[in-house]
MIMARPA-789878 format. One line per field, with one value per residue (C-alpha): residue number from 1; residue in one letter; chain; x, y, z. Coordinates in steps of 0.001 Angstrom, whole numbers. Layout:
BEGIN
pos = (NUM; ...)
code = (A; ...)
unit = (A; ...)
px = (X; ...)
py = (Y; ...)
pz = (Z; ...)
END
This chain:
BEGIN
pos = (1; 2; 3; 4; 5; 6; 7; 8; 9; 10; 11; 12; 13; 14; 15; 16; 17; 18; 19; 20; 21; 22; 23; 24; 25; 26; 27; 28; 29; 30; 31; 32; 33; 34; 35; 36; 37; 38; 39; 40; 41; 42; 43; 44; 45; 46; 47; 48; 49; 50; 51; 52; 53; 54; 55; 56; 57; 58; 59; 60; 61; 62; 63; 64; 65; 66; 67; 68; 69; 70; 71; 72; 73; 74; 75; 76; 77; 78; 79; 80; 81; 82; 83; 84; 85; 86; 87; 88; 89; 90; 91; 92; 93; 94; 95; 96; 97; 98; 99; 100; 101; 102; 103; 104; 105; 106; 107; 108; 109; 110; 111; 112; 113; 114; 115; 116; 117; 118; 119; 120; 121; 122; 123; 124; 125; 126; 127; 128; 129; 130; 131; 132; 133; 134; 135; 136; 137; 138; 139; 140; 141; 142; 143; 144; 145; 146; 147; 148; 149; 150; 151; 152; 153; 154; 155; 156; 157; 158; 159; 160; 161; 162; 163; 164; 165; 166; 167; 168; 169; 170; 171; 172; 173; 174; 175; 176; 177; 178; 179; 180; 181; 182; 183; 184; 185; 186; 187; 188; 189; 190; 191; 192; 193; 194; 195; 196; 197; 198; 199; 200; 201; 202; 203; 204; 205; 206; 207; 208; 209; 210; 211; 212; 213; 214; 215; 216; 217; 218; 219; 220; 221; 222; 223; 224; 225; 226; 227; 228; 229; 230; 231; 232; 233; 234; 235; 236; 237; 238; 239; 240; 241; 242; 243; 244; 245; 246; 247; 248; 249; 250; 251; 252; 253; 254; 255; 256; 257; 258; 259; 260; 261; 262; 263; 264; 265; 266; 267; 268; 269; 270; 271; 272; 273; 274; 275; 276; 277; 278; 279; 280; 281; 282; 283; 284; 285; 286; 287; 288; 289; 290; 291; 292; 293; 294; 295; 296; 297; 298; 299; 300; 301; 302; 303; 304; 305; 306; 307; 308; 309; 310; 311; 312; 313; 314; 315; 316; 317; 318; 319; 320; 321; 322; 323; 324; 325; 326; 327; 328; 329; 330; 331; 332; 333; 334; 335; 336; 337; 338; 339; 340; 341; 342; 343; 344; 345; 346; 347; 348; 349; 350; 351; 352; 353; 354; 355; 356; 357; 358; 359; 360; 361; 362; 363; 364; 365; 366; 367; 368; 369; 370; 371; 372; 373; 374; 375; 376; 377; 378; 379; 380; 381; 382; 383; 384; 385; 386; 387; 388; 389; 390; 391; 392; 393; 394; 395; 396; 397; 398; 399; 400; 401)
code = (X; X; X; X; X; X; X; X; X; X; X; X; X; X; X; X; X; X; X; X; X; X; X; X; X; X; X; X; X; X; X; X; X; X; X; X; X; X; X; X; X; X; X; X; X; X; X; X; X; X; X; X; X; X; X; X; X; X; X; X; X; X; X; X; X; X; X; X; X; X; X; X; X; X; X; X; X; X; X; X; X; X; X; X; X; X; X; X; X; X; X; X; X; X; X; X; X; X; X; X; X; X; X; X; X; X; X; X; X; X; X; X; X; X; X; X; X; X; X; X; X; X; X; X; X; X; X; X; X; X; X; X; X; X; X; X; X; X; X; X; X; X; X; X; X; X; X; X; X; X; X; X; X; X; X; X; X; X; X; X; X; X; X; X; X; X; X; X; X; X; X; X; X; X; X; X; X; X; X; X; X; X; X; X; X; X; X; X; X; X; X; X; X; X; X; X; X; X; X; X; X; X; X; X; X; X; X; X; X; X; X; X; X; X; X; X; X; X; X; X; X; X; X; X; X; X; X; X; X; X; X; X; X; X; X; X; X; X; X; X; X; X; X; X; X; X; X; X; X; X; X; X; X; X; X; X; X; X; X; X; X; X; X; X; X; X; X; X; X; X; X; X; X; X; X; X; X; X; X; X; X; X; X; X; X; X; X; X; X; X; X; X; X; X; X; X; X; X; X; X; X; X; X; X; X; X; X; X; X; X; X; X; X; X; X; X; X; X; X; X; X; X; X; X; X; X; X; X; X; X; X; X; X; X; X; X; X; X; X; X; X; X; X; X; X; X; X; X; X; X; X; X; X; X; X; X; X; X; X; X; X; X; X; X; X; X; X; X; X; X; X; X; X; X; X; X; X; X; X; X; X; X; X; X; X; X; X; X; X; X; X; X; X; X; X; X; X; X; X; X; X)
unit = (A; A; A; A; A; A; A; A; A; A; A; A; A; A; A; A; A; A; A; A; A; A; A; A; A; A; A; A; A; A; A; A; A; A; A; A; A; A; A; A; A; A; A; A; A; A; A; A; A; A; A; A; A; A; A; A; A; A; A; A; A; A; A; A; A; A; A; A; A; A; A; A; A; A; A; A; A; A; A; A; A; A; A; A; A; A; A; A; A; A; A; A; A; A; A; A; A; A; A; A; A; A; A; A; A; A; A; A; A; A; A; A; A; A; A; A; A; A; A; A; A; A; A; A; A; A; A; A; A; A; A; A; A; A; A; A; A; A; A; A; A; A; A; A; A; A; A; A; A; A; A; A; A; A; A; A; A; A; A; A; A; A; A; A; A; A; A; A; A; A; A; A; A; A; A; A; A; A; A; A; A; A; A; A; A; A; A; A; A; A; A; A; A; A; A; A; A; A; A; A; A; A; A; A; A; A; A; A; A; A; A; A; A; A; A; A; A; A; A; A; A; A; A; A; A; A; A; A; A; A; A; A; A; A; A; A; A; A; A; A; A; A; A; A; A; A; A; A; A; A; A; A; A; A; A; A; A; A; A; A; A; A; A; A; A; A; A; A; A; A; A; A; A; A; A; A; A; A; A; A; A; A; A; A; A; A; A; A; A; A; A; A; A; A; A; A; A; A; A; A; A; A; A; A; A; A; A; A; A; A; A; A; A; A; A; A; A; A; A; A; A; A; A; A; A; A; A; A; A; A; A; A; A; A; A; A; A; A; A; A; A; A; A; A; A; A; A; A; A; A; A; A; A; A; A; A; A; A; A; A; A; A; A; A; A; A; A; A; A; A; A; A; A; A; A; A; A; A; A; A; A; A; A; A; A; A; A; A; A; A; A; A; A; A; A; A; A; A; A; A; A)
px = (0; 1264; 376; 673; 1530; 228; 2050; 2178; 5349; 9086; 8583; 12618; 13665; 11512; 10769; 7331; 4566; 2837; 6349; 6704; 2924; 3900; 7448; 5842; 3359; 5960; 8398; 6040; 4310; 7421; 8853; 5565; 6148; 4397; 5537; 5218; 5428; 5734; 5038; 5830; 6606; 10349; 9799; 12766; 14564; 17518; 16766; 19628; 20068; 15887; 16031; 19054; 16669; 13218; 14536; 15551; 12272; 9581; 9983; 10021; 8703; 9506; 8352; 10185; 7591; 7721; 4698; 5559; 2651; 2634; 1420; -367; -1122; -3239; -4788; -5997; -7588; -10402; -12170; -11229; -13576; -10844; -9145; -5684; -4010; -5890; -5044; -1468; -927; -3273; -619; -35; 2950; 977; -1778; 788; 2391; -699; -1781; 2064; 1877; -1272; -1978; 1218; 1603; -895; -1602; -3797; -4608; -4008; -3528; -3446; -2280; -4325; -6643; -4307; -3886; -7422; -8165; -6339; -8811; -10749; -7574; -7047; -10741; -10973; -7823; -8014; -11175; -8922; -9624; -8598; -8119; -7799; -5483; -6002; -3568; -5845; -9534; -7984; -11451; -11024; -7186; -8671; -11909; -9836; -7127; -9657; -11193; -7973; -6752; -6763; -5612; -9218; -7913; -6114; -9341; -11756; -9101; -8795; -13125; -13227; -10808; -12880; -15870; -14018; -12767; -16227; -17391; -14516; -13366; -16481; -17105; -14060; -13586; -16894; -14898; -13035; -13402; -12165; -11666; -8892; -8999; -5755; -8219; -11856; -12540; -11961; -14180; -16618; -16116; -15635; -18749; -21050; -20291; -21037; -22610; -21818; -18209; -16922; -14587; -12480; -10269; -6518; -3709; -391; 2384; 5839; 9020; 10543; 13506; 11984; 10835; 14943; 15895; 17120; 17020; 19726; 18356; 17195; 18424; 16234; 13692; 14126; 11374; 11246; 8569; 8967; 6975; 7819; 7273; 5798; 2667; 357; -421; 2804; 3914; 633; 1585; 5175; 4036; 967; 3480; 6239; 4062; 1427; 2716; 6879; 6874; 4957; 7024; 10492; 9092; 9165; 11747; 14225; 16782; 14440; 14899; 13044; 14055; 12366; 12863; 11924; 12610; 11256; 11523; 11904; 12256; 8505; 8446; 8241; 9668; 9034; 12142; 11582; 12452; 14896; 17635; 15537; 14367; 16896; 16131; 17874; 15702; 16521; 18586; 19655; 18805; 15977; 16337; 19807; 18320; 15273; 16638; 17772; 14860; 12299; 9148; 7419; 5062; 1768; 233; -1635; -4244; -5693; -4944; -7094; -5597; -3027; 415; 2616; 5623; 3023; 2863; 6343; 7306; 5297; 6962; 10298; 9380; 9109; 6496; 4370; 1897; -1011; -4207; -7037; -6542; -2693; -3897; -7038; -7365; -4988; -7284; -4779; -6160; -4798; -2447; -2008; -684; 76; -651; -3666; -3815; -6244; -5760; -2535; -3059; -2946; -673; 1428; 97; 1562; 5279; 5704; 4076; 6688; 9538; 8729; 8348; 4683; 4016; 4739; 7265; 8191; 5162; 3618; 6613; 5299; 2425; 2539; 5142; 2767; -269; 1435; 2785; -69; -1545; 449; 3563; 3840; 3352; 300; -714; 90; -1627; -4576; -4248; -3647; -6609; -8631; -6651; -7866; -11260; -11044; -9157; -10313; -7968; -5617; -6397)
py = (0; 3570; 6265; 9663; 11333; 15070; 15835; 19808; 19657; 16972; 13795; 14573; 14796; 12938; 15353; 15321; 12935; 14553; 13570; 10093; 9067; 10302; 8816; 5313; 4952; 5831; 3664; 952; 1421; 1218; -1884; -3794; -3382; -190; 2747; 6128; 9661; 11884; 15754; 18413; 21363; 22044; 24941; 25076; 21935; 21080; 20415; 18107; 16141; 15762; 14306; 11679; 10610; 10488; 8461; 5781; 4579; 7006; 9244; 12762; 16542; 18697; 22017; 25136; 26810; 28712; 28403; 30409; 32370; 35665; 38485; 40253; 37338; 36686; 39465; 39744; 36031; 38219; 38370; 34963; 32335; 29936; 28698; 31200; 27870; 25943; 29541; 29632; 25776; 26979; 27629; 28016; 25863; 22857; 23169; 23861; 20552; 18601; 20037; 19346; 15698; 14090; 13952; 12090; 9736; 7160; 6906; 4522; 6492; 9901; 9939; 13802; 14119; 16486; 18918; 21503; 20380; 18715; 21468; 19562; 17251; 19425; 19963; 16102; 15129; 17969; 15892; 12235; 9818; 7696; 7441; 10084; 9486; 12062; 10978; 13271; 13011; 15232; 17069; 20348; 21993; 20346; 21702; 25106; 24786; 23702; 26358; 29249; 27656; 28043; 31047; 34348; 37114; 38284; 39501; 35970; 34610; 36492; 35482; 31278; 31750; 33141; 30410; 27743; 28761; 29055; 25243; 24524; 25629; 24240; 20835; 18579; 19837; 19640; 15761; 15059; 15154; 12764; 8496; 7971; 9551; 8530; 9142; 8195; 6843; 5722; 8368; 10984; 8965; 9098; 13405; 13829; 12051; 13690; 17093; 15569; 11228; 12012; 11371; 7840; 7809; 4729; 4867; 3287; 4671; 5052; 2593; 2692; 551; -3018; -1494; 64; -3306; -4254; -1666; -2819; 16; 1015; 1966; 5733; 8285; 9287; 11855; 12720; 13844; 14381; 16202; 15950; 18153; 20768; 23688; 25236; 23259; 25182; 22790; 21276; 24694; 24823; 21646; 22645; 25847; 24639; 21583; 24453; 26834; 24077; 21105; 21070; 24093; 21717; 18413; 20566; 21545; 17984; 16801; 19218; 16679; 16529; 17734; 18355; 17982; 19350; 17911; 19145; 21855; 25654; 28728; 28030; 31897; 31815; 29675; 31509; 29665; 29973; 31502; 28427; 25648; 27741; 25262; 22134; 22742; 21753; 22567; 19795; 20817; 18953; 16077; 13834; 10845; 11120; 7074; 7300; 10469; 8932; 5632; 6503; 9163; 7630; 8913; 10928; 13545; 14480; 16961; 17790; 20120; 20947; 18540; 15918; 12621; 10191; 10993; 9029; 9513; 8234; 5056; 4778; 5342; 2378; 335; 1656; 869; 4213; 5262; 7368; 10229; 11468; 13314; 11662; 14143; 12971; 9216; 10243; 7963; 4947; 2520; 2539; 1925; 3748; 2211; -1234; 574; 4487; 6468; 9125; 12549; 15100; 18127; 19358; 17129; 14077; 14658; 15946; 12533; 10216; 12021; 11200; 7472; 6600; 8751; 6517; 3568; 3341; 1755; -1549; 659; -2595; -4692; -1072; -1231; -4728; -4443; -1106; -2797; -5787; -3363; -1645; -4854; -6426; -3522; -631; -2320; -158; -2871; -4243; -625; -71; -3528; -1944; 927; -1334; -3653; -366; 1203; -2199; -2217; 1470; 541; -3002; -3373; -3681; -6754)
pz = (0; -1024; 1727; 1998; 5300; 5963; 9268; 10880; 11698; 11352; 14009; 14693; 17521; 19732; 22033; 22668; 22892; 19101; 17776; 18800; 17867; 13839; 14362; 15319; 12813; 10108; 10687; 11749; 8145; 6489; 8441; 7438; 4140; 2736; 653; 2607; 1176; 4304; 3454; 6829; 7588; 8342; 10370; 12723; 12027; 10312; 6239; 5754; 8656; 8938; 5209; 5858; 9156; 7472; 4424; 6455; 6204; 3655; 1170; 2660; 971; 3539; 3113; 3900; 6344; 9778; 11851; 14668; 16980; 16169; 17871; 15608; 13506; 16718; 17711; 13830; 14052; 16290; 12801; 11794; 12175; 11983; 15611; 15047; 16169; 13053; 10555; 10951; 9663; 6234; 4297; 321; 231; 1025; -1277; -3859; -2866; -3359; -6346; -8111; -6340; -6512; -10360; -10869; -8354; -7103; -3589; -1883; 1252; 2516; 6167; 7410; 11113; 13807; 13030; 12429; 8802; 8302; 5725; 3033; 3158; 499; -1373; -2009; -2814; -5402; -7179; -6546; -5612; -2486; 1586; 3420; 7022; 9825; 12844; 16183; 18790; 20904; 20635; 19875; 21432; 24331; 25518; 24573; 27100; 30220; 29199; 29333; 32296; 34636; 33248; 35640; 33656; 32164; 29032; 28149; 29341; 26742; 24315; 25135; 25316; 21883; 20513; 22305; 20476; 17268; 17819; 18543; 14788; 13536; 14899; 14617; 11177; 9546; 10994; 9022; 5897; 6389; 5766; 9078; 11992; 14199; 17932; 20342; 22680; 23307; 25403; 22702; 20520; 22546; 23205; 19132; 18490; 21505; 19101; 15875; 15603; 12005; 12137; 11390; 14565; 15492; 18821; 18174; 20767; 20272; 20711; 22718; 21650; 22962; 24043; 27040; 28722; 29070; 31264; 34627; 36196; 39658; 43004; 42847; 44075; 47252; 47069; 43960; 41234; 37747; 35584; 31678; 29122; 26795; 27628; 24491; 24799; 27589; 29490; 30568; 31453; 33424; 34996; 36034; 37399; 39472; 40884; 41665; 43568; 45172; 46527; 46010; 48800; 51050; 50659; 50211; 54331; 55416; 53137; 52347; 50569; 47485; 43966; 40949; 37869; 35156; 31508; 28112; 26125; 26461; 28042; 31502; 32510; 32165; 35300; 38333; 41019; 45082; 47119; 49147; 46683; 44452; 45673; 45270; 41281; 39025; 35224; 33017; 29376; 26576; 27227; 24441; 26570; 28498; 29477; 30917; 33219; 34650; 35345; 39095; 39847; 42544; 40618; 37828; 38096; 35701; 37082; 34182; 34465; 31413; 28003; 26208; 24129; 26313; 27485; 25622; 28542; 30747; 28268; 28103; 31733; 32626; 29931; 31791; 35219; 36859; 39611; 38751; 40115; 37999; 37853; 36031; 33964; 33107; 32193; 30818; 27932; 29517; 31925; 34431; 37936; 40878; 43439; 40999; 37899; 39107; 41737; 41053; 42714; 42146; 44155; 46447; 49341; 47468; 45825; 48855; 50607; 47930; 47213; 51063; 50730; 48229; 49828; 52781; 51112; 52000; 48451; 46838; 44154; 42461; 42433; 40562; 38477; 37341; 36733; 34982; 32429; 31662; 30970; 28218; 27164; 26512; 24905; 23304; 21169; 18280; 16215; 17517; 17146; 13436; 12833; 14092; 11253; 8939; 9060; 8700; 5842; 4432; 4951; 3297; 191; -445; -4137; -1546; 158)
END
């Protein structure tokens, strides 16, 4: 099968969870056998070294195109009806692409990644009768409701409102279009279609990698934390920032040996950290290996707030063996139960209450370690996962079988 990949942005490097999902499927197309043409935007990356990586395993058009927010791009989206986070990805170059690329070369199935670049979905009907498929890491509509919904600066408010109402317009519409629908999770399924029953919605999640279940990992290094997100997606930086200022000042009190480190990359002088823990939050960023950093830290944090989708680090974290503490929130999406897979903590005082259980050694660290690696083991190998896509690409292009 010949597919054509409509991504937003390069999969390279893997530093966030958007990344890894495209960077999966790709290579797990590819490795069962199919033909992929993989069109992004370069935006900040490297040309050269982002074509040597990508044709290891498709055919990549990567298109020279920033997509950077912009000010007064923004404020002029006020008499938009488009989501300014959906305008800024509607760009010429693509369509241009399309049109050049679709009359001479036959594809079996166009598979368009989140909603920020559903609108091509017009582009490639209007030139070639094949399945297009829409894959949605997240409900876009979603992130922007509980991101208006915490925010305290009014103005910032009235703006995340507006943009909420725009997605509203915009999302469930646009996935109509479209021959399939694909959600990372069941429960997103179930959100995408309470907006609109017409869309054919399917729920596959993403995968992690073998290599994660042969870690042995060393004893870790007491009272020690880690939080990973990058910091140019809201919410994490919501995350960091509520953990920072509501419940590290209240377990630094009772145990001043511990540490945060905080992982991903981002503007971390946007964090405003407490006098009191100054000494105790240590900002590592990017790090090439995130693997060889976590494997001594006694537990991972998600104290997501606002988001929709899965968390992939969650996904792969249990695959690694690591403790972690969540929100429902955080594993929204993953049907993880608390205290047998994670731990799950809602508001400051639980999650207060469980740093200090496993500090203390209160929990069974190992036997959640277990237990947590069989779950995603049984359920979320990449290529069980791309399986999955491909017995629906089948069903959708049936001169294929």
């Amino acid at each position: 099968m010949r597919i054509l990949q409509i991504s937003p942005q390069i999969p390279l490097p893997l530093t966030d969870g958007g990344k890894k999902s495209i960077n999966g499927l790709t290579r797990c197309f590819a490795a069962r056998g199919h033909q992929i043409d993989f069109t992004a935007y370069r935006k900040h990356h490297d040309y050269k070294s982002a074509l040597e990586e990508l044709s290891r395993y498709c055919r990549p058009h990567i298109l020279d195109v920033q997509t950077d927010d912009n000010i007064l791009d923004a404020f002029f989206n006020l008499f938009s009806p488009l989501p300014y986070n959906i305008s800024k990805f509607h760009r010429e170059e693509m369509k241009n692409f399309l049109e050049d690329f679709l009359p001479k070369e036959k594809i079996d199935i166009a598979m368009v990644h989140n909603s920020h670049m559903a609108w091509v979905v017009d582009v490639i009907k209007s030139f070639v009768n094949i399945p297009v498929v829409l894959r949605q890491e997240n409900v876009e509509m979603m992130i922007m409701k509980r991101f208006y919904e915490t925010q305290k600066n009014p103005l910032l408010k009235y703006y995340a409102k507006l943009q909420y109402k725009k997605f509203l317009a915009y999302e469930p519409v646009i996935c109509e279009k479209f021959d399939a629908c694909i959600m990372i999770s069941e429960q997103d399924k179930v959100t995408i279609q309470n907006f609109n029953p017409a869309i054919k919605a399917y729920a596959i999640p993403a995968g992690v990698d073998d290599f994660l279940f042969d870690y042995k990992r060393p004893e870790p290094e007491p009272y020690s934390i880690a939080h990973i997100g990058q910091l140019s997606w809201l919410p994490n930086l919501d995350s960091l920032q509520w953990f920072l200022e509501k419940i590290l000042p209240a377990v630094v009190n009772v145990y001043p040996q511990t540490k945060l480190y905080a992982y991903g990359a981002g503007d971390y002088s946007k964090i405003k950290i407490p006098s009191e823990v100054k000494n105790n939050f240590i900002i590592k960023g990017f790090v090439a290996d995130i693997w060889k950093e976590m494997e001594d830290k006694s537990l991972l944090v998600v104290p997501l707030r606002i988001g929709s989708g899965i968390r992939i680090k969650i996904l792969e974290m249990l695959a690694f063996g690591q403790t972690i503490i969540s929100t429902s929130l955080g594993k929204e999406g993953i049907e993880l139960k608390d205290s047998e897979h994670i731990l799950i903590a809602d508001d400051e005082n639980s999650f207060i209450e469980k740093i200090a259980g496993v500090f203390e050694r209160k929990y069974d660290t190992e036997l959640l370690g277990k237990n947590g690696r069989k779950f995603i083991k049984d359920r979320y190998l990449w290529d069980n996962i791309a399986q999955k896509f491909e017995e629906l690409y089948l069903t959708l292009t049936p001169d294929n079988q």
